[in-house]
N, C-alpha and C positions, 0 to 999 in steps of 0.2 A: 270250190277248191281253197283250201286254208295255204296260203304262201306261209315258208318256211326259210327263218334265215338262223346265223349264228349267233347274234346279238340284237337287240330290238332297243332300242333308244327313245323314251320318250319325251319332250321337248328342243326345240335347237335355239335356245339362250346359248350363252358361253359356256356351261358344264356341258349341256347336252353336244354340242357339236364338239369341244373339246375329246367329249367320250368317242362318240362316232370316228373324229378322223382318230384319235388312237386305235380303237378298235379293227378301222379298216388299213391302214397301214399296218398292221400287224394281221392282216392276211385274211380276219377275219369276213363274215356276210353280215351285212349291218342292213336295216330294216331302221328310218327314221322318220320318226312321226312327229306331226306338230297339229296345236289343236286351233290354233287361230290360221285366218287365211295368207300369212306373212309371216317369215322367217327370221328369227334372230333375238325373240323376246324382249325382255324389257333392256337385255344389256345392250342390245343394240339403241337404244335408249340413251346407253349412260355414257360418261367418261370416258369410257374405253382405259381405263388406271388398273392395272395389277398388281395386286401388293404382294411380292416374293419376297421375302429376306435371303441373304447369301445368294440374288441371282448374278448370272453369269456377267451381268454387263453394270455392276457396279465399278469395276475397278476402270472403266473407261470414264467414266466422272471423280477420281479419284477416292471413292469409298470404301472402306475394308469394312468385314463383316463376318460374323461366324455364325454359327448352330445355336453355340451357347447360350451369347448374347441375345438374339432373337430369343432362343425357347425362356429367357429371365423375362423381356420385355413383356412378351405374352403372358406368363405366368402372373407378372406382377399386376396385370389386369384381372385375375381370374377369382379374385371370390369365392375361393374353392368350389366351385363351378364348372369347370373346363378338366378336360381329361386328357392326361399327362401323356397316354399312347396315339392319341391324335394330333395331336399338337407334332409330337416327333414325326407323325408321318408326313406329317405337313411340310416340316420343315426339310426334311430328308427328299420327298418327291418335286418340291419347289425347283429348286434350282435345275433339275434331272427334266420335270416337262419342259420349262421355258428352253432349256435345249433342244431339246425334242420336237419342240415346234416351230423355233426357229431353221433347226434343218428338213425337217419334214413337212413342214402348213405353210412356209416362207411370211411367217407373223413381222420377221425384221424387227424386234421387241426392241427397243432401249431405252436405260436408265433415265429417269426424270431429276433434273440436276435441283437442289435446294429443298426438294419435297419433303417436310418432316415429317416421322413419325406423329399419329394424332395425338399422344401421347408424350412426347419426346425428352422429357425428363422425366419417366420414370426408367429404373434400373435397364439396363439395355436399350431403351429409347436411340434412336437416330436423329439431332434434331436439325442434321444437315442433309436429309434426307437419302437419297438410293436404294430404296427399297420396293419405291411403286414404279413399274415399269409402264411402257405405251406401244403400239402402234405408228406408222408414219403413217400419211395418208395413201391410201391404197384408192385406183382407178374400176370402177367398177362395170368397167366396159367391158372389163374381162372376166365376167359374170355371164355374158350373153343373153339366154333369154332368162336367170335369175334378175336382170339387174334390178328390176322392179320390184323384186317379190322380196325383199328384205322390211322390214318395216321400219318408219319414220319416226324419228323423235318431234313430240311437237313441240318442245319446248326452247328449242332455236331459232334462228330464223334461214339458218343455211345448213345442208349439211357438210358443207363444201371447210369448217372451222375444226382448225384442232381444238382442243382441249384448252392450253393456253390462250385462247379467242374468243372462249366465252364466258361469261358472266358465275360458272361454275368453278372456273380453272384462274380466274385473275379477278381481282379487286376491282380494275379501271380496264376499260375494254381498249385494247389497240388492235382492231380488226385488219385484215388484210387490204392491200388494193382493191379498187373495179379491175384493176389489171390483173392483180394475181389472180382475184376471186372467177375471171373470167379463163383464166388461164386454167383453173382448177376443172371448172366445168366443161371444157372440149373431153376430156377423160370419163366425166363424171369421179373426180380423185373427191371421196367423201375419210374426214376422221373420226377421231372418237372414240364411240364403241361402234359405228359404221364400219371403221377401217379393223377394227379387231373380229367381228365378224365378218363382216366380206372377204379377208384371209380364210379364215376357218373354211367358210361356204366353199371357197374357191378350191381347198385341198380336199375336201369332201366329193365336191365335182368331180374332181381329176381325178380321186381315187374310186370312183363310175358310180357313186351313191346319189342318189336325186331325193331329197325329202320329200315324202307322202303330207300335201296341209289338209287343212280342216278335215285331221282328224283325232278326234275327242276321244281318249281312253277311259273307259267307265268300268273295269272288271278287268283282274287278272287271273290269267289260267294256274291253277294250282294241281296238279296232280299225285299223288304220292308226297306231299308235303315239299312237295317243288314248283317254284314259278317256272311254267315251259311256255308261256303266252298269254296276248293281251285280245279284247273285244274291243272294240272302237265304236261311235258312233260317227259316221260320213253324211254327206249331202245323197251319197247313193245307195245308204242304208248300213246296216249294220256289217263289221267287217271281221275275221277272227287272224291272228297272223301267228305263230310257233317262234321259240326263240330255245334255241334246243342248246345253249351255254349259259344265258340269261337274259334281264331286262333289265334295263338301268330308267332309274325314274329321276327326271331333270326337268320336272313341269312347273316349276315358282313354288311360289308360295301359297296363302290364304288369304290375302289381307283386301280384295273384294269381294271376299264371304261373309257377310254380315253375322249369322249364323255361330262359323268358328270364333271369329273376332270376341264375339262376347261370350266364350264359353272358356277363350284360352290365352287373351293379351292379358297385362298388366293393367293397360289403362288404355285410353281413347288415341284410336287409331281412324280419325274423323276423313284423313285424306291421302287415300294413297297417291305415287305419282307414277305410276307399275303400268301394264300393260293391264287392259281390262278382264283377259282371260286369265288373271290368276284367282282362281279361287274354289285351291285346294284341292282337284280331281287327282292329284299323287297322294296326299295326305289321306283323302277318304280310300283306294285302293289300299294303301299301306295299313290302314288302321283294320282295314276288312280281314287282311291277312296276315295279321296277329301280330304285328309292329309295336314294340315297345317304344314309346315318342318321348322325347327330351328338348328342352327349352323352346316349351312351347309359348310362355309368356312373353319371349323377348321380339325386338322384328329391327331392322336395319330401319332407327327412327330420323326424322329430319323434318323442323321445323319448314310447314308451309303457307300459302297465302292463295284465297281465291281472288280470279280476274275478273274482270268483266266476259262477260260471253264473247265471243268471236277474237280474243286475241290468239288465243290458239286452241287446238281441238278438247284441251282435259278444262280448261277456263280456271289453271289454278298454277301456280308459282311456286319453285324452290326456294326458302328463304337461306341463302347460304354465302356469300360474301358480301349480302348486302350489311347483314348484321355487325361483318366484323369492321368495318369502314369506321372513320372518325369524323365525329358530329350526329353519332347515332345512340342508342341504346334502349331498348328495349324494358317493356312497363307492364305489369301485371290489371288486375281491373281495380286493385287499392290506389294505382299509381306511382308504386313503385319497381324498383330491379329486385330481380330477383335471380340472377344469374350471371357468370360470364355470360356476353353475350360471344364471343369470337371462337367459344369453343366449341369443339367438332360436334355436325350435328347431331354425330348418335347418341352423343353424352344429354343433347337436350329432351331424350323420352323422360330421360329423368326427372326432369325439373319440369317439364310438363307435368308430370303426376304425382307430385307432391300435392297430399290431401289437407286441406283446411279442416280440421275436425272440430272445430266449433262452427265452421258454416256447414259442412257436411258436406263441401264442394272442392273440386281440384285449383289450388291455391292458384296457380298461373294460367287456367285457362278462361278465357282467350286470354292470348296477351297483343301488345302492339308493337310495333316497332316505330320508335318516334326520331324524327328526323329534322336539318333545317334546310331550308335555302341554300346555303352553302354545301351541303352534301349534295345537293340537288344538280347541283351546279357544274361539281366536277364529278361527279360518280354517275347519274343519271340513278334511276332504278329500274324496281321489275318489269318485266312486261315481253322485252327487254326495253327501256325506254335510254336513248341515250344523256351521256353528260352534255351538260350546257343548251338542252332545249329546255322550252315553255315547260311547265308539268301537264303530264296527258290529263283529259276533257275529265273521266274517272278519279284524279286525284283533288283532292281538297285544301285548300291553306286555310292555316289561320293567323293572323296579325300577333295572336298574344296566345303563352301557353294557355293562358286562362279559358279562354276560348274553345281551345282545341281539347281541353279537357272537359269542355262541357258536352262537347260534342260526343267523345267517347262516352261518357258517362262516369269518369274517375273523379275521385276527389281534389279539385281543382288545389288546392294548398298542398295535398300529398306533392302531386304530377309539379307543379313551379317547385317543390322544397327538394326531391330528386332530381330536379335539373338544375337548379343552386350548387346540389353538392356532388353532383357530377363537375361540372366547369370547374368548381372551387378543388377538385382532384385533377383534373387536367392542367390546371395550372401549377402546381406542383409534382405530373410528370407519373402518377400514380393513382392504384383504382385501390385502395383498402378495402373495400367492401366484396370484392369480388375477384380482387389481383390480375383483371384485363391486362394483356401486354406482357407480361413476366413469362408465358410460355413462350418459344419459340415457333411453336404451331399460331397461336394469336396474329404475332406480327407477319410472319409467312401472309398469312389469309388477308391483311390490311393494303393501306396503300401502299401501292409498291414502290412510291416515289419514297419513302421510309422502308425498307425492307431491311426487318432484324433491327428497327426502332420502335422504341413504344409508340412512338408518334406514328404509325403505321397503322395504329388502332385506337388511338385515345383522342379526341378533338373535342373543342364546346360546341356547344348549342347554342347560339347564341345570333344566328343572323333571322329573322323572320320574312317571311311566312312558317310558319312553322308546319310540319303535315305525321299523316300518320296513318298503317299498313295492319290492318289484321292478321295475326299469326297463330296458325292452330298446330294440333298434331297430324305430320304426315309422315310416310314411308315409304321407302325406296323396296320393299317387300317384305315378308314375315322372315322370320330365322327359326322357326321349330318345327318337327315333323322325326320320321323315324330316327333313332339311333342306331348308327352305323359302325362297323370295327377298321380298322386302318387300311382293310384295302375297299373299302365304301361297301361294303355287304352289310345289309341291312339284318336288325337281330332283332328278336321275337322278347314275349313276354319273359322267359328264363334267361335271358343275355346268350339265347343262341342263336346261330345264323338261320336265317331264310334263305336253304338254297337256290340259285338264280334268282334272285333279287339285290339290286345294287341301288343307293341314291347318291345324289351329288347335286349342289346348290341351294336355293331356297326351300328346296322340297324337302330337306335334310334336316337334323335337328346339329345346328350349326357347331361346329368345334371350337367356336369363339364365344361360345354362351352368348354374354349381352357384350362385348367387347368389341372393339373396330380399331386393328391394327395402325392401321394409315391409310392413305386414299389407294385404291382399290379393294379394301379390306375383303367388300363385298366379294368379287369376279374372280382374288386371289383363290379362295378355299372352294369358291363354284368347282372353278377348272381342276385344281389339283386335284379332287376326290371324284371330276368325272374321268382325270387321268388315271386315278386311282385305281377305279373302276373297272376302265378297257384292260387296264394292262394285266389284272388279274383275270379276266375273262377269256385273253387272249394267250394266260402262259405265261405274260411276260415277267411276273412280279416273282 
């Protein structure tokens, strides 16, 4: 028997469930599937940050905000790249779901106070943030027998921390009590992107949807030049189900497909930090049925670092406010800068793949991030390894840069004559080489004990031992795949629709090209074009 619903939804990230509870509170039959054994894909992973502009709970932190402004901001990222009727849709639908879900999925969304734009002085820029919203932390007891079945981020050590608690969301960690911490856990109250999906899950529940896992979509039903359904691969064999309005595809990205990766990045995409299961089963249906794909070179990039085995399950590291800290800076394998280091990490695919064409090699890669004693001291680093202990067993000091450059293998005279004319900059309060600290996004991401001080990003190097952190290219997922029209209907080789076919998230070819609004940039466009989505399938749009 082929079960038959309204809507059939495949992945539950933040776009896929976003789609689901739209669809089912709009009356519809939803059918949702996920192809890993756990619910909630890599966003439940991340942040839990949604970047809306003009959403409804800026004016409770004092920020005003328009269409306008947002649609220049964005624009003035675009490269002529990005498409002027997505963008409007985006902007338009934005503020309209975060409603929507706050009365209907009880998300309890509020504005994050100081958060810049990542960009923040260019035209429309925010550089006092309110544009990325959050989650409170939600109790996951009231998941029942879901509560398990969400999947874990490994790169915490609790899930029990908001955002602002961990080494993603602040400079300098000021963790909770054992008191609160334990207080958290009679609940099981987890944040994040725990608490943004555990909402979601929970309206999905209520409105009598149970996700279908591990199961793997490998082929869609095309009949009459219409998607009316998908095949599955299961633990109990092969499965067929009907989707007699459509199918909305919210399955990730590509970027542990070895395969796609070198047929359609720009440049080296050696570490993802994604859920394992992305790799491209929406891209390969969509291209089978005749999907025209757009930005497919780009991917949501972000400087990372492997661990030793066993600190946690991916044994590899976000490098993302360690960078922007003072006493730091970051060194190519010549031994020197070659970058803002404190700028957002999607800006650094770029600088990553800048090519050396007289070596015929990519100019910054590897690079290190070199550090002293003194950052050591009050910052701690990765791993997450706290401020003010010993450095873990894994890390190495060296007494003299000289040393430490011999170690990496750089040009010992390069690496000392960079760190010379770094401090001889820091003591005059300024980075000419590279203008660290002059954004307002810089210092936001530094110490906070300096917040909106250069000194919040600018320090010497100058106490020893001196140490230092391998930094490659990693990603928080791909950004290309089919191109989509403003109510997320996916469109064919001629720019026309695919009836019943819809995409929303990574699986999408992104409406920000290479571009990353502010922190949720990513989860922002997921959700809104799986709201997109539903609401068109259900009538509503």
């Amino acid at each position: 028997m082929i079960d038959r619903f309204d809507v059939v939804v495949l992945g539950t990230g933040a776009a896929g469930l976003t789609a689901a509870v739209t669809a089912a509170k709009g009356g519809a039959r939803v059918g949702l599937f996920e192809k890993a054994h756990e619910v909630g894909g890599t966003a439940a992973w991340s942040g839990g940050h949604v970047w809306i502009p003009c959403n409804p709970h800026q004016a409770a932190i004092g920020v005003t905000d328009s269409e306008e402004e947002a649609f220049e901001y964005i624009m003035s990222l675009s490269r002529d790249l990005l498409e002027e009727r997505l963008i409007r849709a985006y902007l338009k639908a934005g503020p309209e779901m975060v409603r929507f879900l706050d009365d209907q999925a009880g998300t309890e969304f509020s504005a994050v106070p100081d958060f810049p734009d990542y960009h923040p002085e260019h035209p429309g820029g925010k550089p006092g943030g309110g544009r990325t919203i959050e989650c409170p932390l939600f109790p996951f007891d009231e998941l029942g027998e879901w509560q398990e079945k969400v999947t874990h981020t490994p790169y915490y050590s609790s899930e029990h921390l908001t955002m602002s608690e961990t080494p993603l969301g602040a400079a300098v960690l000021r963790p909770p009590s054992k008191e609160e911490l334990a207080r958290r856990a009679i609940r099981d109250e987890r944040g994040r992107g725990q608490a943004l999906i555990g909402r979601l899950l929970k309206a999905l529940l209520d409105a009598g949807v149970r996700p279908d896992v591990e199961h793997r979509a490998r082929e869609l039903v095309v009949e009459d030049g219409r998607v009316v359904g998908v095949r599955f691969e299961t633990p109990s064999g092969p499965r067929e189900v009907r989707a007699d309005r459509g199918v909305v595809l919210a399955t990730g990205g590509f970027e542990w497909n070895e395969d796609y990766k070198r047929a359609f990045l720009r440049g080296p995409l050696t570490h993802p930090v994604s859920m394992r299961t992305n790799t491209g089963d929406g891209l390969y249906m969509a291209m089978k049925a005749g999907a025209m794909l757009g930005n497919m070179r780009e991917a949501w990039w972000i400087p990372a670092a492997d661990l030793p085995e066993g600190i946690n399950s991916m044994n590899r590291a976000m490098i993302t406010a360690d960078r922007c800290r003072p006493r730091s800076i970051m060194v190519n394998r010549k031994g020197r800068r070659f970058t803002n280091e404190a700028a957002n990490y999607n800006a650094f695919g770029g600088a990553f793949h800048v090519e050396d064409v007289g070596a015929f090699d990519y100019a910054n890669l590897p690079s290190w991030l070199i550090f002293d004693q003194g950052y050591l001291r009050a910052y701690g680093t990765v791993g997450p390894h706290p401020a003010g202990e010993e450095p873990p067993a894994w890390l190495k000091g060296f007494a003299t840069m000289e040393a430490l450059a011999d170690e990496l293998g750089v040009p010992a005279g390069e690496l000392t004559a960079t760190v010379r004319r770094w401090n001889e900059n820091v003591a005059e309060g300024v980075d000419p080489d590279f203008h660290r600290g002059e954004s307002a996004h810089d210092r936001w991401w530094g110490d906070p004990a300096y917040k909106r001080d250069v000194r919040g990003t600018l320090g010497p190097i100058d106490e020893p031992p001196y140490y230092a952190i391998k930094v490659v290219s990693g990603g928080l997922g791909t950004k290309g795949g089919p191109r989509v029209d403003p109510h997320a209907r996916v469109l064919d080789l001629d720019g026309q629709v695919i009836h019943g076919l819809y995409a929303a998230g990574n699986v999408m070819a992104s409406p920000f090209g290479m571009t990353y609004g502010g922190a949720g940039g990513t989860l922002g466009p997921a959700m809104v074009f799986g709201y997109l989505a539903a609401r068109h399938l259900t009538g509503a749009a």
